[in-house]
Chimera marker file (.cmm) of the C-alpha trace (Angstrom):
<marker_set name="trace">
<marker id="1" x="0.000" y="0.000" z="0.000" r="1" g="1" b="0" radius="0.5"/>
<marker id="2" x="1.547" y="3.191" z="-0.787" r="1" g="1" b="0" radius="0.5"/>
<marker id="3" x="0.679" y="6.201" z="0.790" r="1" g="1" b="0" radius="0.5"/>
<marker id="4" x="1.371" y="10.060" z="-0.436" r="1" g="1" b="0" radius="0.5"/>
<marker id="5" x="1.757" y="12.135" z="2.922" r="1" g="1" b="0" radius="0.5"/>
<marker id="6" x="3.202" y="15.473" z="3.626" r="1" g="1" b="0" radius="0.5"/>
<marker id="7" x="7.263" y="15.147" z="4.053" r="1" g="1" b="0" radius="0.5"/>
<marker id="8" x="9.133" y="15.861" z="7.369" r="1" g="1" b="0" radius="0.5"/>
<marker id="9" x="12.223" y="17.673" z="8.050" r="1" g="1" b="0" radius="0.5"/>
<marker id="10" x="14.031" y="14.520" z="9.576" r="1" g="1" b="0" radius="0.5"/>
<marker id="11" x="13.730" y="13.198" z="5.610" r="1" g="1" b="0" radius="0.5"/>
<marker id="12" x="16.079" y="15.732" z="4.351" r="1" g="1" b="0" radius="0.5"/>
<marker id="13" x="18.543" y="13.903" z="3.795" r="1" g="1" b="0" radius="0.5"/>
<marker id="14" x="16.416" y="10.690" z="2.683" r="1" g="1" b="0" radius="0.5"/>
<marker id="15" x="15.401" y="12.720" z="-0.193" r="1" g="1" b="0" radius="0.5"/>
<marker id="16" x="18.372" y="14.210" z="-0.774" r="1" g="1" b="0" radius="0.5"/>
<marker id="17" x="20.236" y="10.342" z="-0.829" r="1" g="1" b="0" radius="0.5"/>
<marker id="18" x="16.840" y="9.339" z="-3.591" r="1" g="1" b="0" radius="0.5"/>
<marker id="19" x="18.042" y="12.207" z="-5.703" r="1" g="1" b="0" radius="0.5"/>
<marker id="20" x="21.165" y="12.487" z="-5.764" r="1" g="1" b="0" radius="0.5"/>
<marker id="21" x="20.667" y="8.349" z="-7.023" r="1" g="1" b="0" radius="0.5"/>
<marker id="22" x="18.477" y="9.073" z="-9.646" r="1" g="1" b="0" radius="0.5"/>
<marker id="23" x="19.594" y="7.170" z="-13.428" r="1" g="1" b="0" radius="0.5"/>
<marker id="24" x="18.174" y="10.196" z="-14.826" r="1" g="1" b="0" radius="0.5"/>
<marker id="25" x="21.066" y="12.245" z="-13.703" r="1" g="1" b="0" radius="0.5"/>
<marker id="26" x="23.989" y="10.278" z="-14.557" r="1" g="1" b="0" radius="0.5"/>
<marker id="27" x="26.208" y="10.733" z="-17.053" r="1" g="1" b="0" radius="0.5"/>
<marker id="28" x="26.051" y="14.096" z="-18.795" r="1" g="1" b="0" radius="0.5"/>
<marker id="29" x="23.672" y="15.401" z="-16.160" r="1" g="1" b="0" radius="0.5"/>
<marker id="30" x="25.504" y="14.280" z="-13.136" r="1" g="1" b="0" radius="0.5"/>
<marker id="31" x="26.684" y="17.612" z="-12.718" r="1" g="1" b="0" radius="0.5"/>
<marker id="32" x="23.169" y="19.271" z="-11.846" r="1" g="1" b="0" radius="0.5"/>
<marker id="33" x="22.644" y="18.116" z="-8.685" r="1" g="1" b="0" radius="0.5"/>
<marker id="34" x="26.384" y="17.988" z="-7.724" r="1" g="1" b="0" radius="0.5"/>
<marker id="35" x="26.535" y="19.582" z="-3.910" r="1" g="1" b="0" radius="0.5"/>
<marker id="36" x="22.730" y="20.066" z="-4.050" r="1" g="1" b="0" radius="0.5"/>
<marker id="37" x="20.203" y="18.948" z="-0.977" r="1" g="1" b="0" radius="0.5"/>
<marker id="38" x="16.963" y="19.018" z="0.157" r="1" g="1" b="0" radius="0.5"/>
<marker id="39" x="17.409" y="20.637" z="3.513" r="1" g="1" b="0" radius="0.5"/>
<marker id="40" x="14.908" y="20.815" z="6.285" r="1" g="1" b="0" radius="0.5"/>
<marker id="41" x="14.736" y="24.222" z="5.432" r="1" g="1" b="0" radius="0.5"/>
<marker id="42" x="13.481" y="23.527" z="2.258" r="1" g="1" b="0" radius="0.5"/>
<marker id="43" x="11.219" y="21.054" z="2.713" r="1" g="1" b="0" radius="0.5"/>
<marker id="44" x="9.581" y="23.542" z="5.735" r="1" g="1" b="0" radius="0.5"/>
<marker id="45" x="9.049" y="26.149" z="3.034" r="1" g="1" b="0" radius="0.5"/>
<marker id="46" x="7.718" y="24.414" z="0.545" r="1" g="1" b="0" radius="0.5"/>
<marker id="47" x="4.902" y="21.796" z="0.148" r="1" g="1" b="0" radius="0.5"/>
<marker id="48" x="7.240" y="18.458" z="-0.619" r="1" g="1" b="0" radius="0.5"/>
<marker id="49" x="5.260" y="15.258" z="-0.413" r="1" g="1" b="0" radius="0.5"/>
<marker id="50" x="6.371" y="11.914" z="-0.463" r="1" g="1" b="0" radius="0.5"/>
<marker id="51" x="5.260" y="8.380" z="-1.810" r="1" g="1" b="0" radius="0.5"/>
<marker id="52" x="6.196" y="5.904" z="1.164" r="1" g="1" b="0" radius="0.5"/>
<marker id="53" x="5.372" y="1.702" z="0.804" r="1" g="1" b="0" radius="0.5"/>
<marker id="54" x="5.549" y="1.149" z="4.718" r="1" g="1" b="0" radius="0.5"/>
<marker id="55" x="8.569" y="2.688" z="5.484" r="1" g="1" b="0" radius="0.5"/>
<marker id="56" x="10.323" y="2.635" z="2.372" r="1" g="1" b="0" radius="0.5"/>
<marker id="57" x="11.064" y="5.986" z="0.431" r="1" g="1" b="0" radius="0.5"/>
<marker id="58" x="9.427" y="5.472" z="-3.168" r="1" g="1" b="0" radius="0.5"/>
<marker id="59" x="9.605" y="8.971" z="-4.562" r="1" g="1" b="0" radius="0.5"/>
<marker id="60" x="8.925" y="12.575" z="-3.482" r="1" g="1" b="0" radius="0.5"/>
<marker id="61" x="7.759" y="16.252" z="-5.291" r="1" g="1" b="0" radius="0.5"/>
<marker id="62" x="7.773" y="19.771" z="-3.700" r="1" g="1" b="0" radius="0.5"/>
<marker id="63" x="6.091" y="22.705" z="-5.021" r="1" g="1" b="0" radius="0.5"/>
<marker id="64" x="7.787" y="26.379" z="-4.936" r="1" g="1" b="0" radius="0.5"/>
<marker id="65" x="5.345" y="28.347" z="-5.849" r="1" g="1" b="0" radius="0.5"/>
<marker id="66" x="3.476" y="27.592" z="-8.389" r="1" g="1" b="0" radius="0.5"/>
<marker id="67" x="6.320" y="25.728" z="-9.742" r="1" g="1" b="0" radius="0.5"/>
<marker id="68" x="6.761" y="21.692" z="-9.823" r="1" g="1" b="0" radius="0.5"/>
<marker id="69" x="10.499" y="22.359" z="-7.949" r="1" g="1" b="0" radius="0.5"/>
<marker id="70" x="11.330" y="18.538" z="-7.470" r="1" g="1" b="0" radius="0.5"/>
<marker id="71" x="10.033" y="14.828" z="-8.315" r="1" g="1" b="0" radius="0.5"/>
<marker id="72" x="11.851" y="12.117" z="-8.304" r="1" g="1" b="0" radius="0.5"/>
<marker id="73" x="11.306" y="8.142" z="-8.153" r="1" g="1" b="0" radius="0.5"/>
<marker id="74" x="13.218" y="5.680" z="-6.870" r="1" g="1" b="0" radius="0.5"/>
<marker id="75" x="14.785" y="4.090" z="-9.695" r="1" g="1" b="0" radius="0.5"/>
<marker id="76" x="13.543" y="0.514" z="-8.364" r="1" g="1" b="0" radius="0.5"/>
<marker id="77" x="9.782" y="1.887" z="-8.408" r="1" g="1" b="0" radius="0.5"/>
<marker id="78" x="9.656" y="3.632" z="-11.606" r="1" g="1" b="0" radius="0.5"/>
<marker id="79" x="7.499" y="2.078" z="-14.218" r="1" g="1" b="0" radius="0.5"/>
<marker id="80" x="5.210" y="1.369" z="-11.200" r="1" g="1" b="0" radius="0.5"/>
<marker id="81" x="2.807" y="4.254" z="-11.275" r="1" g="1" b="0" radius="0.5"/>
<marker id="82" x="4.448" y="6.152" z="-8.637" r="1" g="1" b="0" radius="0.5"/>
<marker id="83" x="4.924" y="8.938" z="-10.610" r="1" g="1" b="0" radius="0.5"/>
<marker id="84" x="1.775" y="8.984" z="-11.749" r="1" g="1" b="0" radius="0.5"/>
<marker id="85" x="0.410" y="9.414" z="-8.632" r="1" g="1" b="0" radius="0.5"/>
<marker id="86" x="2.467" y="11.845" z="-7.149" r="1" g="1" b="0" radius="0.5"/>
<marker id="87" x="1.193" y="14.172" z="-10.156" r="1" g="1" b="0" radius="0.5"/>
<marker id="88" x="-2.132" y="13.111" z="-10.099" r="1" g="1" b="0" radius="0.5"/>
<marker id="89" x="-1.365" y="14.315" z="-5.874" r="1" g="1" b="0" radius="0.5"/>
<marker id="90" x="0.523" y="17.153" z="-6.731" r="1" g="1" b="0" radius="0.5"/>
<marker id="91" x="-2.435" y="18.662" z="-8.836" r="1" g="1" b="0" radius="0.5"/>
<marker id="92" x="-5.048" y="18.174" z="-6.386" r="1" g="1" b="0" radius="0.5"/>
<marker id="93" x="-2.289" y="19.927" z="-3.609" r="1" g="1" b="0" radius="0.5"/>
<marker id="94" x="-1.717" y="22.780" z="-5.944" r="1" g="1" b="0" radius="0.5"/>
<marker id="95" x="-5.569" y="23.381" z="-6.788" r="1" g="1" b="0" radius="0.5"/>
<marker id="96" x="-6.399" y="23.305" z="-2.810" r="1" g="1" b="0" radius="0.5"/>
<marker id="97" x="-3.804" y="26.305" z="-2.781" r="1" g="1" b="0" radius="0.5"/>
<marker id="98" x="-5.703" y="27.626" z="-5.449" r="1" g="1" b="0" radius="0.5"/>
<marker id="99" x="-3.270" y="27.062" z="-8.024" r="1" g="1" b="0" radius="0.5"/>
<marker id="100" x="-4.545" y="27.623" z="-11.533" r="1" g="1" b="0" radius="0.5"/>
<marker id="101" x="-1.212" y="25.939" z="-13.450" r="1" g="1" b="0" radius="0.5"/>
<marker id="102" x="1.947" y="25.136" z="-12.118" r="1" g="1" b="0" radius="0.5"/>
<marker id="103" x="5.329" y="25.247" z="-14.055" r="1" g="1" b="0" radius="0.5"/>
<marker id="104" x="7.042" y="22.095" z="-14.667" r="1" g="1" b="0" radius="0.5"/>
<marker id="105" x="11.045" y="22.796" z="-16.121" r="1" g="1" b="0" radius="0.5"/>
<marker id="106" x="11.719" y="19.742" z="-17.035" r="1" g="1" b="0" radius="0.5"/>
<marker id="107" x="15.331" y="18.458" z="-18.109" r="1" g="1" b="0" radius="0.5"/>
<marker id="108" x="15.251" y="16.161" z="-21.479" r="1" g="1" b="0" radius="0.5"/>
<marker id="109" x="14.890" y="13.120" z="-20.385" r="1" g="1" b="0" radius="0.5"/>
<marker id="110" x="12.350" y="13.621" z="-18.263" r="1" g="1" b="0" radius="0.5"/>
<marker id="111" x="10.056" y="15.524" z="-20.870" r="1" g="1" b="0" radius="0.5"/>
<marker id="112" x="8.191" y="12.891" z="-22.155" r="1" g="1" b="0" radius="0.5"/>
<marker id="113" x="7.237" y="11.624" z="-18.944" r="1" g="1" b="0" radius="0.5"/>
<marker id="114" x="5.774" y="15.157" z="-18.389" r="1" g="1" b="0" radius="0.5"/>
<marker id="115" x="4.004" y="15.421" z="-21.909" r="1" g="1" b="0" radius="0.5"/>
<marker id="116" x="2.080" y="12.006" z="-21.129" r="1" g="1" b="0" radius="0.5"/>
<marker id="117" x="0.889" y="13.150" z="-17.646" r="1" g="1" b="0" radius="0.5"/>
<marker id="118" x="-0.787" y="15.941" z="-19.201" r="1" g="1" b="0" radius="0.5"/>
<marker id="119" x="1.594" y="18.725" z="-19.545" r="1" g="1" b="0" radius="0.5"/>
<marker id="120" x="1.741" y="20.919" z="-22.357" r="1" g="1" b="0" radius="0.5"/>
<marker id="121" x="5.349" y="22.338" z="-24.049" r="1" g="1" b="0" radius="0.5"/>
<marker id="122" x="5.142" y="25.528" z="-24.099" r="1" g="1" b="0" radius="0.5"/>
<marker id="123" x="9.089" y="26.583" z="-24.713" r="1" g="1" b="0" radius="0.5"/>
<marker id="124" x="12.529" y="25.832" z="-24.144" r="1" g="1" b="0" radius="0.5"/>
<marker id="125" x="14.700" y="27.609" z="-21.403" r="1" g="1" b="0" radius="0.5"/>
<marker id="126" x="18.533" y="27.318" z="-22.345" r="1" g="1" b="0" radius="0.5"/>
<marker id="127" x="20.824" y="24.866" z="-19.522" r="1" g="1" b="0" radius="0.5"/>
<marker id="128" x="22.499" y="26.650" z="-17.173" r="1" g="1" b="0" radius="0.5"/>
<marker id="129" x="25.357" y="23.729" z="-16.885" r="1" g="1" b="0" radius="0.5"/>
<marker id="130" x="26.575" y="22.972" z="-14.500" r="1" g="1" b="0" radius="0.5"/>
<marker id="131" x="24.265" y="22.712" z="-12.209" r="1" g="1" b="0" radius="0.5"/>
<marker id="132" x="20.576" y="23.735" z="-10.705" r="1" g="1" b="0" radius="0.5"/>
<marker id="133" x="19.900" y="26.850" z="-8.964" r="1" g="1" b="0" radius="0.5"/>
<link id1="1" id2="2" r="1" g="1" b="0" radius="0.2"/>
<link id1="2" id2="3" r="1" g="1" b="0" radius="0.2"/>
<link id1="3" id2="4" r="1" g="1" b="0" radius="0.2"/>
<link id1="4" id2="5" r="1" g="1" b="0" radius="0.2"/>
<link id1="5" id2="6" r="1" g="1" b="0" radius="0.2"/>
<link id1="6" id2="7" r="1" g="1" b="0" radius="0.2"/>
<link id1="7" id2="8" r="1" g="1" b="0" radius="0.2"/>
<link id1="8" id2="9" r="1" g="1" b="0" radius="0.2"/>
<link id1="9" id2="10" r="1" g="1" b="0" radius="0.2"/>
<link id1="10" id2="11" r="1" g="1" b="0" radius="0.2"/>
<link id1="11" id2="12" r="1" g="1" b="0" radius="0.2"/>
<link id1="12" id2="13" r="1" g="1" b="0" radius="0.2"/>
<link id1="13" id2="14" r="1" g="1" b="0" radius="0.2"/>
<link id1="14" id2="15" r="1" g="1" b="0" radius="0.2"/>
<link id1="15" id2="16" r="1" g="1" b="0" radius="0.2"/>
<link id1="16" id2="17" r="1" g="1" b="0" radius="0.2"/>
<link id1="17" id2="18" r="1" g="1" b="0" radius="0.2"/>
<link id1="18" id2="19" r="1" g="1" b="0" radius="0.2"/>
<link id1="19" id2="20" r="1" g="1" b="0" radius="0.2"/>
<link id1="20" id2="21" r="1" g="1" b="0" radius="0.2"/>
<link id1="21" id2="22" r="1" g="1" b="0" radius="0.2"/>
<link id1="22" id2="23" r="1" g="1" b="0" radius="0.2"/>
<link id1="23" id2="24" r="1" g="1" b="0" radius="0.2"/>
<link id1="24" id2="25" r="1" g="1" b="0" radius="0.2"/>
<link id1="25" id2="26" r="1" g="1" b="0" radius="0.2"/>
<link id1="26" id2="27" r="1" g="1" b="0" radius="0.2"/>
<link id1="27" id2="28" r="1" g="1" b="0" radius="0.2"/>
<link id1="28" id2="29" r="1" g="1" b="0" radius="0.2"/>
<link id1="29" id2="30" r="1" g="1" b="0" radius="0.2"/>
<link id1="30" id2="31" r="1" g="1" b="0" radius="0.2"/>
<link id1="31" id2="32" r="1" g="1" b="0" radius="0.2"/>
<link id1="32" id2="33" r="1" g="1" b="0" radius="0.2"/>
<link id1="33" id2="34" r="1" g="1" b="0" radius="0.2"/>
<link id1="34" id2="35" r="1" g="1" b="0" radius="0.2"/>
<link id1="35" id2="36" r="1" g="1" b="0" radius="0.2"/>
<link id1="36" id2="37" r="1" g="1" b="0" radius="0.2"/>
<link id1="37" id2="38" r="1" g="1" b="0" radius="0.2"/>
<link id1="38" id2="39" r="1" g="1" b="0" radius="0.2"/>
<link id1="39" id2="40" r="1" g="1" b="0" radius="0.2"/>
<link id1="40" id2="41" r="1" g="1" b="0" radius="0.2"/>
<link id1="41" id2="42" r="1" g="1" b="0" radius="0.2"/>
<link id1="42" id2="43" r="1" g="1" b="0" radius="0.2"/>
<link id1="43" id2="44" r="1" g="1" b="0" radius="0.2"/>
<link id1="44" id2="45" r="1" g="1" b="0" radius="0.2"/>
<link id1="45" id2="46" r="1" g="1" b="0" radius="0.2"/>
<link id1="46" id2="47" r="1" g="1" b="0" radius="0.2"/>
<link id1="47" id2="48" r="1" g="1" b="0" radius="0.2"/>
<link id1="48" id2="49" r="1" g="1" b="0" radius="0.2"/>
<link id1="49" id2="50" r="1" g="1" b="0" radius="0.2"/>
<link id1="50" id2="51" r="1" g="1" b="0" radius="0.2"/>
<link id1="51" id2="52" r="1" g="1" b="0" radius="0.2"/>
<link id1="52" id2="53" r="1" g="1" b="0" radius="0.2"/>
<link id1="53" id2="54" r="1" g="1" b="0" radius="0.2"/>
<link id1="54" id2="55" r="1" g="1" b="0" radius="0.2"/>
<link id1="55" id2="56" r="1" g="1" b="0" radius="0.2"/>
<link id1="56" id2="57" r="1" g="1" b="0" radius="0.2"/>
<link id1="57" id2="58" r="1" g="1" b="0" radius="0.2"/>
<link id1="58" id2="59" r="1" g="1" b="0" radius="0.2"/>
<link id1="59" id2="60" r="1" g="1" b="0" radius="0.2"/>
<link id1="60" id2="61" r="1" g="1" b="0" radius="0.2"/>
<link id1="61" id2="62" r="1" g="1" b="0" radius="0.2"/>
<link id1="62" id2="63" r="1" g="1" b="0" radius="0.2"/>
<link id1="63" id2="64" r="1" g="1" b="0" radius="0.2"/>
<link id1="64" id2="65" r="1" g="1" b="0" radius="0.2"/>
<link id1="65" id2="66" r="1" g="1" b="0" radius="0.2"/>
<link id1="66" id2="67" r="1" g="1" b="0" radius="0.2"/>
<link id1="67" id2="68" r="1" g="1" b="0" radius="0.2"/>
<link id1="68" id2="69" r="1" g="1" b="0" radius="0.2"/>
<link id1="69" id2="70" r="1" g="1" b="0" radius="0.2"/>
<link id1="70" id2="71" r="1" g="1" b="0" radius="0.2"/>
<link id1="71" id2="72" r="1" g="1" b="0" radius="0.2"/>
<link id1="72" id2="73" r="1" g="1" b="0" radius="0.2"/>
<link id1="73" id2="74" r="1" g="1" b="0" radius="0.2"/>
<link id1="74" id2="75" r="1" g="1" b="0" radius="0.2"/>
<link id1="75" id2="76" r="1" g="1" b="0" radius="0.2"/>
<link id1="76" id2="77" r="1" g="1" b="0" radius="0.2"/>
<link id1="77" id2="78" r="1" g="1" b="0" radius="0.2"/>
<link id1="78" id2="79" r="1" g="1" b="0" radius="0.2"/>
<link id1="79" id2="80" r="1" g="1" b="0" radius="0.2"/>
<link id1="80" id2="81" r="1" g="1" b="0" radius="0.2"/>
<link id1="81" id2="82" r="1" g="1" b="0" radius="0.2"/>
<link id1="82" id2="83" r="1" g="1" b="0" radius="0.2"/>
<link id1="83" id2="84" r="1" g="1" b="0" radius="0.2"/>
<link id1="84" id2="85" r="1" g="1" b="0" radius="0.2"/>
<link id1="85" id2="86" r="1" g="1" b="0" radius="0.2"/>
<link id1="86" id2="87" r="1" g="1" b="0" radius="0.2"/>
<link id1="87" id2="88" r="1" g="1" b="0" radius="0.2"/>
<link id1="88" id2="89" r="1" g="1" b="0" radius="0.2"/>
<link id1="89" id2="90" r="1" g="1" b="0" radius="0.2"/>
<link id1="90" id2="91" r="1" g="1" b="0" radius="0.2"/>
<link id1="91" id2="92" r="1" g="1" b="0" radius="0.2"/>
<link id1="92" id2="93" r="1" g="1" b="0" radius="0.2"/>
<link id1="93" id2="94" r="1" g="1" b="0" radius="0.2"/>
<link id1="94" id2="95" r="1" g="1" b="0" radius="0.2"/>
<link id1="95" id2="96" r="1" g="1" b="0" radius="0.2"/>
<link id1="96" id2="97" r="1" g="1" b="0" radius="0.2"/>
<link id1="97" id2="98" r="1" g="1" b="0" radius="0.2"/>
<link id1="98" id2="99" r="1" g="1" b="0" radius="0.2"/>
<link id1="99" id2="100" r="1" g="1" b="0" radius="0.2"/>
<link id1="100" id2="101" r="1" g="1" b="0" radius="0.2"/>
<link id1="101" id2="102" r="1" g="1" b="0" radius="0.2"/>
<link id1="102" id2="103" r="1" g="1" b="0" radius="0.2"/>
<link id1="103" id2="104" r="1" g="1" b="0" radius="0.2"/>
<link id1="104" id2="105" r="1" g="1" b="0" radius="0.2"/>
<link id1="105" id2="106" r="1" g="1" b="0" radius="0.2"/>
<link id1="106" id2="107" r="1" g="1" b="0" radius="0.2"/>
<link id1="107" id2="108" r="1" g="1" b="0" radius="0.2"/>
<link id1="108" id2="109" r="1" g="1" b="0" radius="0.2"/>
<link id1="109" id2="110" r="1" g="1" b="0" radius="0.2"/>
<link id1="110" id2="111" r="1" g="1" b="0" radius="0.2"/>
<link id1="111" id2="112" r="1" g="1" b="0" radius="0.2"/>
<link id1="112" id2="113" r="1" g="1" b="0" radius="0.2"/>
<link id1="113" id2="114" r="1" g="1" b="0" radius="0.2"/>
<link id1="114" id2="115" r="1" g="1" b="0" radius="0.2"/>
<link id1="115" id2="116" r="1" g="1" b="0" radius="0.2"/>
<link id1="116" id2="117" r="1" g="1" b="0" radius="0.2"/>
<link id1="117" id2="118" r="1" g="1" b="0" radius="0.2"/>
<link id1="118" id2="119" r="1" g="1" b="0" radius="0.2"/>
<link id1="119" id2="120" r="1" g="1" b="0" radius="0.2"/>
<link id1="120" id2="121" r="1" g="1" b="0" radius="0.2"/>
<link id1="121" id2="122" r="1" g="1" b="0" radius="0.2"/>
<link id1="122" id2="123" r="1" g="1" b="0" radius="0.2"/>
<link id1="123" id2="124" r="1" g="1" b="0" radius="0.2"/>
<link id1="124" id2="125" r="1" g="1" b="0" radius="0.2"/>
<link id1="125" id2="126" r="1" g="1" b="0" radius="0.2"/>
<link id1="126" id2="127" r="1" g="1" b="0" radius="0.2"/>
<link id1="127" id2="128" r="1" g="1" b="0" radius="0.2"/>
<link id1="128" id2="129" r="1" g="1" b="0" radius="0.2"/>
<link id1="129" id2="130" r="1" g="1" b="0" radius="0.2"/>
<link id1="130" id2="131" r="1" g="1" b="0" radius="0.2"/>
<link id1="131" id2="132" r="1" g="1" b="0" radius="0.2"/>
<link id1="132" id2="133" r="1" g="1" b="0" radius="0.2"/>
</marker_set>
């Protein structure tokens, strides 16, 4: 049974370890998240959810605005609908804040994944390699 639940500061670094192991950001886009965290700080400022099977750390999203900030899946759970549901989640979050669209950036691989979920291209922002901001 997995269950979507609002994420604690003691998961920091949890979420942090899931990202940072991500296959979607090896090789050429290792560098993004090189020396980047999800600190509780973070995670107390903005809305960041997380998908948990018992006590096992499936995947997570946070919301900066009105701005899809984060999501990742554990590589071992995706292709299991995880991610799925923490957008179908994240949608219902953002329209109880009274969100009318939120902002996905999404980094090439990635994009399709976005596209079938329902999101709609609307332009191409130029890398800023090395890493995120």
């Amino acid at each position: 049974m997995v269950e979507i639940r609002r994420a604690t500061t003691s998961q920091a670094g949890a979420l942090t370890a899931l990202m940072h192991a991500s296959s979607a950001y090896q090789g050429e886009y290792a560098s993004i998240l090189e020396g980047y965290e999800v600190t509780p700080a973070y995670i107390a400022a903005n809305p960041t959810f997380v998908a948990m099977a018992e006590e096992e750390l499936l995947g997570f999203y946070a919301l900066a605005e009105a701005e899809l900030d984060l999501l990742f899946v554990a590589n071992a759970a995706q292709g299991s609908g995880i991610g799925r549901r923490l957008i179908s989640h994240m949608r219902s979050e953002a329209q109880a804040r009274g969100m009318r669209s939120i902002r996905v950036v999404a980094h090439p691989p990635a994009l399709e994944f976005y596209v079938h979920m329902g999101a709609q291209r609307t332009g191409t922002i130029p890398p800023r390699p090395p890493k995120i901001r």
